[in-house]
N, C-alpha and C positions, 0 to 999 in steps of 0.2 A: 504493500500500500504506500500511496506517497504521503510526504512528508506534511505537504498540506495541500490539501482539499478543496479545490475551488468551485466556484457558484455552476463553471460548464460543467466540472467531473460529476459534481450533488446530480445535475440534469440529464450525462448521458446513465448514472447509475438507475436515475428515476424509471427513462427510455427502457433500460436493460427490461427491470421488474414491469414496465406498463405490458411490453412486446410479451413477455412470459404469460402475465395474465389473462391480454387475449386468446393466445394461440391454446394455453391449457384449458380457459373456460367454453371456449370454443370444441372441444371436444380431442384437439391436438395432444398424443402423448408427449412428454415429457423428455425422452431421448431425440423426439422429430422436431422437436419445440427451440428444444438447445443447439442439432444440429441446422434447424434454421437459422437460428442467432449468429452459429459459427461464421457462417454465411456471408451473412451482411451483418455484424454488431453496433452498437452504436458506436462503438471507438474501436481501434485498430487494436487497442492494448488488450480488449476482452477476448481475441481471438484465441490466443493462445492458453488461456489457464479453462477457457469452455472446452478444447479441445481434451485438454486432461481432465475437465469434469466426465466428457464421453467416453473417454478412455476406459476412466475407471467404473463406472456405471452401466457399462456396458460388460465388465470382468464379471459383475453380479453386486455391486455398491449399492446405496442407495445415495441419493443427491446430499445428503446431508454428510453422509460415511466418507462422499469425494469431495465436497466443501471443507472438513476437518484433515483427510487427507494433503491438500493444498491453504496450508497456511500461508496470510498472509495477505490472498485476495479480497476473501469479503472480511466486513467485522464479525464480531460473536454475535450482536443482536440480530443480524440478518441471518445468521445461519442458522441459533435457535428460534427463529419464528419458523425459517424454513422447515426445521425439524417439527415443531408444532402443526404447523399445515400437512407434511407428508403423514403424520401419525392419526392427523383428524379427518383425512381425507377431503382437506379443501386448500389446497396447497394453491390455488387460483388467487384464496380472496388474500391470502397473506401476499402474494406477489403483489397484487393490489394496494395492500397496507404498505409496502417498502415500498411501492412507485409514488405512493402519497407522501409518504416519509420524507422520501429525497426531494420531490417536490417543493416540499414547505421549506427542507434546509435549505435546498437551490435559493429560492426566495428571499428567506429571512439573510441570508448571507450575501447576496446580490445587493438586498436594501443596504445592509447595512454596512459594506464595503462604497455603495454609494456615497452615504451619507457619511462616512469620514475620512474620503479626500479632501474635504473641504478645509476639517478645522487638522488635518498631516501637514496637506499645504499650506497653512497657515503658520504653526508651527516651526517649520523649515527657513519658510520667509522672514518669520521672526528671528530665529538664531543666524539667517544671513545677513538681516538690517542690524542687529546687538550686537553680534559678537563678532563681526567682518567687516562690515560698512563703517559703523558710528566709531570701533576704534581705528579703524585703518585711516578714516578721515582726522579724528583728533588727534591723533601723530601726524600729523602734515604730512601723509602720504609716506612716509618713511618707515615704518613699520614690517612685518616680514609676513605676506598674504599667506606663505606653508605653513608657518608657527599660527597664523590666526584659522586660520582652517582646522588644523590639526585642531587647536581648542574649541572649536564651533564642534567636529565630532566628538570628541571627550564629554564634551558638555551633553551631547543629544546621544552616546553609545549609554546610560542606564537605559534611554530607553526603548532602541532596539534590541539590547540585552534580555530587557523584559515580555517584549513581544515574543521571543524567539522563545523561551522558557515557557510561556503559555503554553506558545503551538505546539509545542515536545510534551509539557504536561498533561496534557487533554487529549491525544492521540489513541484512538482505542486500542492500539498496540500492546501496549503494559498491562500488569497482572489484575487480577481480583483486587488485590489489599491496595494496590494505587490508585486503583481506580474509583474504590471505595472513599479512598483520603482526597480526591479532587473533588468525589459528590459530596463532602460534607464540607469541604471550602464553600462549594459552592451553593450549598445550602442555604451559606448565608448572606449570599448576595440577593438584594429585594429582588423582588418579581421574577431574576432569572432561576434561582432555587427553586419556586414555588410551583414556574410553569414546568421544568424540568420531571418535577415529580407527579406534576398532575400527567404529562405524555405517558410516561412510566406506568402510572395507573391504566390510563386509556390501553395500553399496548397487553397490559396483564390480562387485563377484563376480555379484550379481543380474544387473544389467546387462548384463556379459560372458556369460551362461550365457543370456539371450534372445537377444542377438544372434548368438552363435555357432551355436544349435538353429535359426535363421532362412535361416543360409547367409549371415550376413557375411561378408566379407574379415575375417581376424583381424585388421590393422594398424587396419583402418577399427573394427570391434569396441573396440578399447584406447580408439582416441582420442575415442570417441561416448561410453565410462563413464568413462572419464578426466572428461568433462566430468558427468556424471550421479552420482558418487560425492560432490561436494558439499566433496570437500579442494583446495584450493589448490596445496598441497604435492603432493600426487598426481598434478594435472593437470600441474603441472609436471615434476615428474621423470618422467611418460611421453611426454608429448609429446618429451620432451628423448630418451629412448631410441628411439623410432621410425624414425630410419636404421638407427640399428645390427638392428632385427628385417628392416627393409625389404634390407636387407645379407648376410640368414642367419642371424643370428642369433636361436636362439629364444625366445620370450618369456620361458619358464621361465628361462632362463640370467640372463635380466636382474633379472629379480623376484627372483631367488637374489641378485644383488651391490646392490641398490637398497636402502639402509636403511630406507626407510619399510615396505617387507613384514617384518613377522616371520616368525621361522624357520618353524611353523605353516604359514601363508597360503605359504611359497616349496615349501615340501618338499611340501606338500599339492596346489599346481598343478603341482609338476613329474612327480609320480606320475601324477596324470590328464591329463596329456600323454603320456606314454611308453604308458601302460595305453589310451590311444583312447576314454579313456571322461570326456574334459574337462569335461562337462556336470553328469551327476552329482557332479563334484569338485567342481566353482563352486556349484553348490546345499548342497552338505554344506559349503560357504568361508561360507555365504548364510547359515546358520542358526546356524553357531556364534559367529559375530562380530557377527550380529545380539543371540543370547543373550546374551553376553559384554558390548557394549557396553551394552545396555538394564539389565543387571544393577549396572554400576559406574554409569550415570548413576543409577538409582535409589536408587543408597548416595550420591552427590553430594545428591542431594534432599534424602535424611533427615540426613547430618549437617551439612551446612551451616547450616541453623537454627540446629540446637543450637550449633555451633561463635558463633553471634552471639548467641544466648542465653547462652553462659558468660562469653564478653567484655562485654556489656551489666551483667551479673551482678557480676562482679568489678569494672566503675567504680562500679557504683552500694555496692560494699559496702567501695571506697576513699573515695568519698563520704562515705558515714556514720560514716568511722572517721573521717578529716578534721574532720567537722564535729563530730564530739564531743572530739575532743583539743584541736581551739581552744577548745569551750565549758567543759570541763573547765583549760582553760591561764586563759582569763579567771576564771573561778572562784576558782584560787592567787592569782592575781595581785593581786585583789580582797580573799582572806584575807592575802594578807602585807600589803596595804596596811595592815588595821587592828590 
């Protein structure tokens, strides 16, 4: 997988999963599906790791057995949905669910890469006018532009440093326990934690409500979206519950005293337990924590910009008060002298 992820790759990944779920809903097996894709793929780069998906699936694999076989292509979340689909025998709507997935990222990523060339550019412009301009000119032009350069990037490498350490830390490449330690960073960032884990819910519930209409074991069901849900935190506090259901005790009862469900998501599966009607519940869990979270990641989009545009805004307008109080101080200084 690359390094970093951009708004075209989120879009041809989207293509990959839409092209799958026509052709499998459609009635198209699954090896004619892929061998089509080989074909014509959305990018040059899928050709070769589908051909070893066909390889080995065609040896007697199942798609998911050659997805973990080929590390490194897709992420974990997409392979155990895929796995959740192939076990519930609707492996169609989950292609469906990853071609929306990447759609939204495509988007939310596009927006928001839009929206902060502005205040980058700004940024840059300002440590070009501060730290290159205004002293290169108040040395009367004698000054050494390598030496003021060199300090313009010193000055601005924290915070490419910084950027680069995100995009390495957030990379679904790394283990369970790191990944677990960046969901709880980011937990605590407003609106982007909340909406993160509302998806995670929506993804679960999806998950839960194919596998259960397929005739899973409900324990096997938990532990198969436990893994397809994409939360850390989730996969661990159910696997951690699974004696106690394996025990008698019923899911609902658990999801009621497990912090990570809100009250919503607990009271809402415990009714479509009692009512026999679990399916439709986890579809009405499906959509509104889908809505919900797509809603707050999309207010993370738009005000983050701005929130770096007002900070950019106010140094650079501490700058300019700065650099006129000294020029104005030398000025007196210069009048009282004479």
């Amino acid at each position: 997988m690359a390094l970093i992820l951009t708004p075209g790759q989120f879009s041809q990944r989207a293509e990959f999963y839409h092209q799958l779920a026509q052709l499998t809903s459609a009635g198209i097996g699954l090896i004619q599906a892929l061998e089509q894709l080989q074909r014509n793929p959305p990018s040059g780069a899928f050709r070769e790791p589908l051909r070893l998906q066909l390889q080995k699936i065609k040896s007697g694999s199942t798609f998911t057995e050659s997805l973990l076989a080929t590390s490194g292509w897709l992420p974990e979340f997409d392979i155990a949905l895929i796995e959740a689909g192939e076990k519930s025998g609707r492996i169609d709507q989950c292609f469906r669910l990853l071609a929306e997935y990447y759609q939204e990222r495509a988007r939310i990523t596009k927006q928001v890469i839009s929206q902060l060339v502005y205040p980058v550019g700004l940024v840059h412009v300002a440590a070009l006018v501060f730290l290159i301009v205004l002293p290169f000119a108040a040395s009367q032009f004698n000054a050494s532009l390598t030496w003021l350069l060199f300090k313009a990037l010193l000055t601005l490498s924290p915070i490419y440093l910084g950027a680069g350490l995100m995009i390495y830390a957030f990379q679904s490449r790394h283990g369970q326990n790191w990944r677990a330690l960046m969901e709880k960073i980011l937990g605590y960032v407003p609106i982007l934690g909340k909406a993160r884990h509302f998806l995670a819910l929506s993804r679960l519930a999806l998950a839960l409500e194919a596998l259960i209409n397929a005739g899973v074991n409900i324990i096997q069901a938990w532990e198969i979206a436990a893994n397809a849900c994409g939360s850390p935190a989730l996969r661990r506090a159910i696997l951690a519950w699974v004696p106690q259901v394996e025990a008698g005790t019923t899911p609902a009862e658990v999801v009621s005293r497990c912090h990570l469900f809100p009250a919503t998501f607990a009271n809402t599966y415990h009714s479509g337990e009692i009512s026999g009607k679990l399916d439709e519940t986890l579809r009405r869990l499906h959509r509104y924590y889908h809505e919900e979270g797509s809603r707050k990641l999309q207010a993370f989009a738009e005000w983050t910009p701005r929130l770096i545009y007002a900070i950019v805004a106010c140094i650079i307008g501490y700058k300019i008060i700065e650099f006129y109080s000294g020029y104005f101080n030398q000025i007196d200084t210069l009048t009282k002298g004479f």
